[in-house]
MARRODO-608700 format. One record per atom (N, C-alpha, C, O): residue in three letters; chain; x, y, z. Coordinates in Angstrom, 3 decimals. Example, Ala and Ser with C-alpha at 12.3 -4.5 7.8 and 13.67 -1.06 7.14 Angstrom:
REM MARRODO-608700
NODE   code   unit          u          v          w
NODE    Ala      A     13.190     -5.690      7.800
NODE    Ala      A     12.300     -4.500      7.800
NODE    Ala      A     13.200     -3.300      7.800
NODE    Ala      A     14.236     -3.319      8.465
NODE    Ser      A     12.850     -2.250      7.080
NODE    Ser      A     13.670     -1.060      7.140
NODE    Ser      A     12.900      0.030      7.870
NODE    Ser      A     13.409      1.138      8.039
//
This chain:
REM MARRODO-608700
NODE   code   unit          u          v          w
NODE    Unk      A     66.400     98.051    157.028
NODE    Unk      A     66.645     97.886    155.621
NODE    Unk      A     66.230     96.468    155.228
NODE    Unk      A     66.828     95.519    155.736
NODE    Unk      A     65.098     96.240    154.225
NODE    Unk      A     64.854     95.094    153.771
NODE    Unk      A     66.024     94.210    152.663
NODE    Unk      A     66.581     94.847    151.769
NODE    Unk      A     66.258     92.925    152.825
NODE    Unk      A     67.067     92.915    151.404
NODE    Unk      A     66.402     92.699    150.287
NODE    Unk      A     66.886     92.805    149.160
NODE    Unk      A     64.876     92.280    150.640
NODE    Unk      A     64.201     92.111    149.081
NODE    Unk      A     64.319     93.862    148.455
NODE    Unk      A     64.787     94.324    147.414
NODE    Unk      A     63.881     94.276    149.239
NODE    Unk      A     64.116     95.878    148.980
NODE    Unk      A     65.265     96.763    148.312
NODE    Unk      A     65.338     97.731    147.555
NODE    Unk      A     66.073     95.953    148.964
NODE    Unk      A     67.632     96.543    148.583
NODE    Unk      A     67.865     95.246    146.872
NODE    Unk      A     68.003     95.689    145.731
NODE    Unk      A     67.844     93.912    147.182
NODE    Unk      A     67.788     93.595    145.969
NODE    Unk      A     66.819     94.020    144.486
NODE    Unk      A     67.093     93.922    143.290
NODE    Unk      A     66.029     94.345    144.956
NODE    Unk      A     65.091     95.301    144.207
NODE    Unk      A     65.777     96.401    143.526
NODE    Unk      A     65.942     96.474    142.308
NODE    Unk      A     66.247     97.434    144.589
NODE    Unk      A     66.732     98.498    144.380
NODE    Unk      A     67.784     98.479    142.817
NODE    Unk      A     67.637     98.991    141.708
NODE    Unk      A     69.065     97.436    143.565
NODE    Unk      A     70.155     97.029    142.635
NODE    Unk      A     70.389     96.300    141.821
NODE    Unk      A     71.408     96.224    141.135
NODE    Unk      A     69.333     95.589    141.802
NODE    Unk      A     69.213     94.477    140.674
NODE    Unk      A     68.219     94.290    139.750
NODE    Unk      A     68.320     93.628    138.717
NODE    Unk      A     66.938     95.083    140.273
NODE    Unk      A     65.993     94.963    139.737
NODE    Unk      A     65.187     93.579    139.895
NODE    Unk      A     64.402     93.487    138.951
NODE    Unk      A     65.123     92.703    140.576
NODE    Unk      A     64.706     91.212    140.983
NODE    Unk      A     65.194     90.825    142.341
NODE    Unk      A     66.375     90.994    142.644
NODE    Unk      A     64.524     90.429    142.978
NODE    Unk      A     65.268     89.207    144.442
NODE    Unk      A     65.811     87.963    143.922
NODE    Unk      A     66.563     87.209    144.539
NODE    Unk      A     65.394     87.813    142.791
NODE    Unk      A     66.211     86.468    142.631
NODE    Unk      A     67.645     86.634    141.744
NODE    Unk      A     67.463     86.759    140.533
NODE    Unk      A     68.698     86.646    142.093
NODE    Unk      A     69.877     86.761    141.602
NODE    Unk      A     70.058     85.750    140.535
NODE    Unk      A     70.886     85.954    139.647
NODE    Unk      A     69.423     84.800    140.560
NODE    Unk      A     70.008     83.944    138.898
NODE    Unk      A     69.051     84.757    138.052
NODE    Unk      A     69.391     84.903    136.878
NODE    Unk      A     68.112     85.216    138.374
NODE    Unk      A     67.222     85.963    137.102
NODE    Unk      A     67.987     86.873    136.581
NODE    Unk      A     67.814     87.100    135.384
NODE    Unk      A     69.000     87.617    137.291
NODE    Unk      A     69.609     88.632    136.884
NODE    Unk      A     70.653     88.866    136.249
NODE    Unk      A     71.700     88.801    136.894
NODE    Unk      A     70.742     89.285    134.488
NODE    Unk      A     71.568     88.713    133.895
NODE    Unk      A     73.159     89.501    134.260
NODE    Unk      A     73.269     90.482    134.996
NODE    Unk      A     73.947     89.023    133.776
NODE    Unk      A     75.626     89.411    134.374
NODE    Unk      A     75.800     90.478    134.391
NODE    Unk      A     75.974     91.013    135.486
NODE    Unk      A     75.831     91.215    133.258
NODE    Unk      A     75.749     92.747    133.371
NODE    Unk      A     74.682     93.536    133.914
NODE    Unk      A     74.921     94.733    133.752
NODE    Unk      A     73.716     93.341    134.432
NODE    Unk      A     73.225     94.138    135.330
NODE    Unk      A     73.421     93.246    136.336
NODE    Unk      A     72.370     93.259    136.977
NODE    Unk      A     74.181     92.476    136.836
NODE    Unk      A     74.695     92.357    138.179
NODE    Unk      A     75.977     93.005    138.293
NODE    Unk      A     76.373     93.471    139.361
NODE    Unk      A     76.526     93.039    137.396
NODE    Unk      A     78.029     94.231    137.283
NODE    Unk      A     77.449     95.444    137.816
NODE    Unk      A     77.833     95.861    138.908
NODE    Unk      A     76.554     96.053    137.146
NODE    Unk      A     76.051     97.158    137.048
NODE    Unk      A     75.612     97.583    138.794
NODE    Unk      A     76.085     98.488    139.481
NODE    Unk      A     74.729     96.736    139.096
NODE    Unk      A     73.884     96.508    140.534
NODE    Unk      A     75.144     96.597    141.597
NODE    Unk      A     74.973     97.289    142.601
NODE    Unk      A     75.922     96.180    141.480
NODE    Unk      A     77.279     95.743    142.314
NODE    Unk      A     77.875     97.183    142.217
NODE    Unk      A     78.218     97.938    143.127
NODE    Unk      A     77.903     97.348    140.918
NODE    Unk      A     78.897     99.144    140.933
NODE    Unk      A     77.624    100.393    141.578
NODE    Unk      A     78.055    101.259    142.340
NODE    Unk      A     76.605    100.396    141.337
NODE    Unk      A     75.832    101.132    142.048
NODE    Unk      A     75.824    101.055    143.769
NODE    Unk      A     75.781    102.071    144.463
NODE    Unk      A     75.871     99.761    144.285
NODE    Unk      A     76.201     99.405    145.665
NODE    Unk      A     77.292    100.023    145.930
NODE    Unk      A     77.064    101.142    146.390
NODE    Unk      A     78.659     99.708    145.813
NODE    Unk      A     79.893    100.480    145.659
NODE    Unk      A     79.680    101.925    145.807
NODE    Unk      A     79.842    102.417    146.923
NODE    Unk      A     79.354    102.627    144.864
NODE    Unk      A     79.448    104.145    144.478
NODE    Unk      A     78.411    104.690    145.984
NODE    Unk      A     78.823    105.606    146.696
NODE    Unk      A     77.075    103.974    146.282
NODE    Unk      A     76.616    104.231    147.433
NODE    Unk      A     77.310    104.062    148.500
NODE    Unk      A     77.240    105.027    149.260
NODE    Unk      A     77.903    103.276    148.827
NODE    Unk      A     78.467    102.700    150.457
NODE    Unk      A     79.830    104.073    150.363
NODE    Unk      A     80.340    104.610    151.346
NODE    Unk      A     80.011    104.238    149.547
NODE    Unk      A     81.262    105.475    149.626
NODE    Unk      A     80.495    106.565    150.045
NODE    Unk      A     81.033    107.261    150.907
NODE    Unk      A     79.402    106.896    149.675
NODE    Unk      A     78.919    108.286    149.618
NODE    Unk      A     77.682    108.161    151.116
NODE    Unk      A     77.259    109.109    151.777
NODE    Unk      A     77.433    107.046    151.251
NODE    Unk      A     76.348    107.253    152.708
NODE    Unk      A     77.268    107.218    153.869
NODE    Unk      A     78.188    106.404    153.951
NODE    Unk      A     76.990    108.160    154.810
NODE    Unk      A     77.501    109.087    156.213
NODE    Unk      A     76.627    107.675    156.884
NODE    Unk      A     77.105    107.149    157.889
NODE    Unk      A     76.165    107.472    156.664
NODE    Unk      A     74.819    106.350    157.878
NODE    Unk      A     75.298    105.151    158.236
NODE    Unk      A     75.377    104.289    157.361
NODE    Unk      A     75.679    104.875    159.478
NODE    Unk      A     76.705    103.899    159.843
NODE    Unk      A     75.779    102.196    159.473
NODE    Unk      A     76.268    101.230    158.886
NODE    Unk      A     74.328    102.319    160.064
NODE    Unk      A     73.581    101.116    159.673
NODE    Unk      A     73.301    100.857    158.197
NODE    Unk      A     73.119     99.707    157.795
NODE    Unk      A     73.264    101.917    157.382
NODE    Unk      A     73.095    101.636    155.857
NODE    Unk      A     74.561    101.271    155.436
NODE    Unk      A     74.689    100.450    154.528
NODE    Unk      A     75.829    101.885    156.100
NODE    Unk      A     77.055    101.602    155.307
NODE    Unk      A     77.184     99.810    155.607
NODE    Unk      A     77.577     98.988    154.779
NODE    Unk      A     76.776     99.551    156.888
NODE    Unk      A     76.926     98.418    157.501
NODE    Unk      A     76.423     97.412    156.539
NODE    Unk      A     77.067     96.489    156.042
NODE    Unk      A     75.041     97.754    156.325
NODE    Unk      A     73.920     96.807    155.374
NODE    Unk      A     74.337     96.891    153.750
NODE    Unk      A     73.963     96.082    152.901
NODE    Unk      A     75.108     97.935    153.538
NODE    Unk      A     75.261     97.923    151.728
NODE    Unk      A     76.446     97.194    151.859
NODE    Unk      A     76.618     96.419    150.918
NODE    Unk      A     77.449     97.180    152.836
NODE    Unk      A     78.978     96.268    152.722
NODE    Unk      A     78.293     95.094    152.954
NODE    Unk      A     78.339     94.389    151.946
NODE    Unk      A     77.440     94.391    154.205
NODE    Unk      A     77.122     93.340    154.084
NODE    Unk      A     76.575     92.521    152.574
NODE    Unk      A     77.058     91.443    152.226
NODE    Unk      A     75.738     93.087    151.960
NODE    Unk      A     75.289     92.486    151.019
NODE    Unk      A     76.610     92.632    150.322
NODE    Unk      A     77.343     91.686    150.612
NODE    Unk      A     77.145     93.460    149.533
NODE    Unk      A     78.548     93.177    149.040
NODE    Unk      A     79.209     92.255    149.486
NODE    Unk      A     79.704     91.508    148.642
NODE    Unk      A     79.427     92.004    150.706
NODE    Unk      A     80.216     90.718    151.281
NODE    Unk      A     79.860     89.251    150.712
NODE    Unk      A     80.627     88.312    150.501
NODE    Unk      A     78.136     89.358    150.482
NODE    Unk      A     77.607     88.396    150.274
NODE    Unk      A     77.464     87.716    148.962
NODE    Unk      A     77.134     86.593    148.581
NODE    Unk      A     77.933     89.108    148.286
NODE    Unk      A     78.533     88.656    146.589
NODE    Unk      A     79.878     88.622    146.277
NODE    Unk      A     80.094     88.624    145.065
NODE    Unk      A     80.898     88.588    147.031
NODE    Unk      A     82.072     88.609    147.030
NODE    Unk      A     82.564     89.989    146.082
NODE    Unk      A     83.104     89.865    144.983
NODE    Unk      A     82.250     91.395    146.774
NODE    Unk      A     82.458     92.227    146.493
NODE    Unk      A     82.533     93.679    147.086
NODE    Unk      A     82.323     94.823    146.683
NODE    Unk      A     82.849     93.199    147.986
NODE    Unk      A     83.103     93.970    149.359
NODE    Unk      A     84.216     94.979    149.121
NODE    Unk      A     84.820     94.250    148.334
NODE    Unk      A     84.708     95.690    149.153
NODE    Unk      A     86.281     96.565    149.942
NODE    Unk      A     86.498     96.271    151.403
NODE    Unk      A     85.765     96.236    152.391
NODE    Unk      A     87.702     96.083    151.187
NODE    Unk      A     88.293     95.673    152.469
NODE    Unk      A     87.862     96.523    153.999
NODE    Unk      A     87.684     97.694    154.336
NODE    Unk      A     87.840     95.775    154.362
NODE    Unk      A     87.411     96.556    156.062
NODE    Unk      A     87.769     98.296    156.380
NODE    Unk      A     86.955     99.173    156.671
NODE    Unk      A     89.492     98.439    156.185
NODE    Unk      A     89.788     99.157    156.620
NODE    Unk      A     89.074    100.462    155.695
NODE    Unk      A     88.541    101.450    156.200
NODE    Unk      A     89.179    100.254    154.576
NODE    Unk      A     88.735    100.798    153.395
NODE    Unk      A     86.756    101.521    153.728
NODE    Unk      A     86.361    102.679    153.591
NODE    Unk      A     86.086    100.472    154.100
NODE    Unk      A     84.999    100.656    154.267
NODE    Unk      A     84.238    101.226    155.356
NODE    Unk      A     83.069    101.608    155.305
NODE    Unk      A     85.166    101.248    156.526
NODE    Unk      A     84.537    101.663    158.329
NODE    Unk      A     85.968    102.044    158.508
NODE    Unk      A     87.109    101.637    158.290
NODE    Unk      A     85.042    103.433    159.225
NODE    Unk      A     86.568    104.150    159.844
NODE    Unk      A     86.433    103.791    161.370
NODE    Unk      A     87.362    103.950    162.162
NODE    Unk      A     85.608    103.457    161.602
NODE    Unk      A     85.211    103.230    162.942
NODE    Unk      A     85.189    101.919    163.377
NODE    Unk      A     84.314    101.145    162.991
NODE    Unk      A     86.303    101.505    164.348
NODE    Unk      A     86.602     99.795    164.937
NODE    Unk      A     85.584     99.202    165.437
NODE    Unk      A     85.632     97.975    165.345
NODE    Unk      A     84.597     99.675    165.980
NODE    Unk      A     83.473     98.825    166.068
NODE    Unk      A     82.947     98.403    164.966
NODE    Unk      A     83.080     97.196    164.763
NODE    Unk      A     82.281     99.126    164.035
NODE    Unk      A     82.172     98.488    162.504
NODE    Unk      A     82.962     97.089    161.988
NODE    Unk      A     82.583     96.000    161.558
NODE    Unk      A     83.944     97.560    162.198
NODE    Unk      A     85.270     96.486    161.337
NODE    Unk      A     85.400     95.701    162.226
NODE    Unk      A     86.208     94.861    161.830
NODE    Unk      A     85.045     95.453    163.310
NODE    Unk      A     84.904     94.304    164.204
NODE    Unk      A     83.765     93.714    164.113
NODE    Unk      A     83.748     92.484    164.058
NODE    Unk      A     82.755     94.339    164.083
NODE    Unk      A     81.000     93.809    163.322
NODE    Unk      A     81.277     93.015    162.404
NODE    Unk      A     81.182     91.807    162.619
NODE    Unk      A     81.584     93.376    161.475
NODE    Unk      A     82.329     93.016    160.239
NODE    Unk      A     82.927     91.349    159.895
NODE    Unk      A     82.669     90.408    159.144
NODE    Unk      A     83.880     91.714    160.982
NODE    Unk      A     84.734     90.424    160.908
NODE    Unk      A     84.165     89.532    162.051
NODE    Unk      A     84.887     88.657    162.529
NODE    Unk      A     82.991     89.708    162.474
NODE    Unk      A     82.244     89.010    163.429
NODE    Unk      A     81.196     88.441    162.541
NODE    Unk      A     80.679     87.365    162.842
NODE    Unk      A     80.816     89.142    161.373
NODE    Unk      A     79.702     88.631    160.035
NODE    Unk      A     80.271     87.536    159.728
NODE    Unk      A     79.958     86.347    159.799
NODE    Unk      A     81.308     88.215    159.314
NODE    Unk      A     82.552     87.494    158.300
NODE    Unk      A     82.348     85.458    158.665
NODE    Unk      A     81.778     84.485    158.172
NODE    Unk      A     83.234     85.794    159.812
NODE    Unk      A     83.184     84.595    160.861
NODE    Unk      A     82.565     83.937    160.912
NODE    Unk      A     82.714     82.741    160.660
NODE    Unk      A     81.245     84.730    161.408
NODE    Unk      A     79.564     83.451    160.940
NODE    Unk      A     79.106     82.830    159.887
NODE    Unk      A     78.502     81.763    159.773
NODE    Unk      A     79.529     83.770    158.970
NODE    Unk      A     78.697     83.169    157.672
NODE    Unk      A     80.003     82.051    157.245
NODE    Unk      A     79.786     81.012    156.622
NODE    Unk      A     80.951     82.352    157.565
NODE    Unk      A     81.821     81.252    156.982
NODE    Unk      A     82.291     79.546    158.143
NODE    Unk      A     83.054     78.581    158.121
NODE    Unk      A     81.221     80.140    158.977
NODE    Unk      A     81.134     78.254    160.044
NODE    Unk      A     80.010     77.992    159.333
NODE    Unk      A     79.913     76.786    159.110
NODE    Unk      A     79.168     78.605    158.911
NODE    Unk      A     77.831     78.317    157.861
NODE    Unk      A     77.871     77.805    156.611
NODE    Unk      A     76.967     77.170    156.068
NODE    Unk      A     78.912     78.083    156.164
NODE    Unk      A     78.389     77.922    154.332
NODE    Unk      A     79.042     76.004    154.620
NODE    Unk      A     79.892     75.437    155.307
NODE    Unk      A     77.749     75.552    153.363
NODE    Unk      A     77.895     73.871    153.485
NODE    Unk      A     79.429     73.754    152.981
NODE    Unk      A     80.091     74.727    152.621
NODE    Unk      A     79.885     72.452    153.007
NODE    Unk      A     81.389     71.598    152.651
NODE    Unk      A     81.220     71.628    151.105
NODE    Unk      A     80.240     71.332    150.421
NODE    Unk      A     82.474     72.076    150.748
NODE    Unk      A     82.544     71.721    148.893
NODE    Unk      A     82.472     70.712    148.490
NODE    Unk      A     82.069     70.387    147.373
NODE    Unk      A     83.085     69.639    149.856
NODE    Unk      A     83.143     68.280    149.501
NODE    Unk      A     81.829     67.422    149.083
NODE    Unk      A     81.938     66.234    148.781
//
C-alpha cells in the first residue's frame, strides 16, 4: 500500500496543508467507515496506521481483534513517539 496513493485516495492531494478542513473531516470519515468494513489484516493495519498519524485512530482493542495486531500497534505507537522532535 502506497501512502501517496492512499493520501490520494482520501484526501485528494499528498500534501495535507493543501487540504482544506472539511475534506480532511471528510477523508478521515471515509478512512474510518473503511478500516471497519476491510477483512484484510495488512490494509486494516495500514488504514489504522495512517489514522494514528492524524490523531484519529480507534482504540486498539476496538480496531484488531487479533493480539498480534494490537501489539504491532503499540510497537508503531512507541516508535513514532521516541521520534517526534521536543515541543521545547
Amino acid at each position: 500500500m502506497d501512502l501517496d496513493d492512499q493520501m490520494r485516495r482520501y484526501f485528494g492531494a499528498t500534501d495535507l496543508a493543501a487540504v482544506p478542513q472539511g475534506a480532511l473531516a471528510a477523508g478521515i470519515e471515509h478512512m474510518r467507515v473503511d478500516l471497519g468494513l476491510t477483512r484484510d489484516r495488512p490494509r486494516r493495519f495500514a488504514l489504522w496506521t495512517l489514522l494514528y498519524m492524524l490523531d484519529a485512530a480507534p482504540d486498539l482493542d476496538v480496531a484488531f481483534a487479533d493480539a498480534a495486531d494490537r501489539d504491532a500497534a503499540r510497537t508503531l505507537m512507541a516508535l513514532t513517539e521516541r521520534h517526534l522532535p521536543d515541543d521545547d
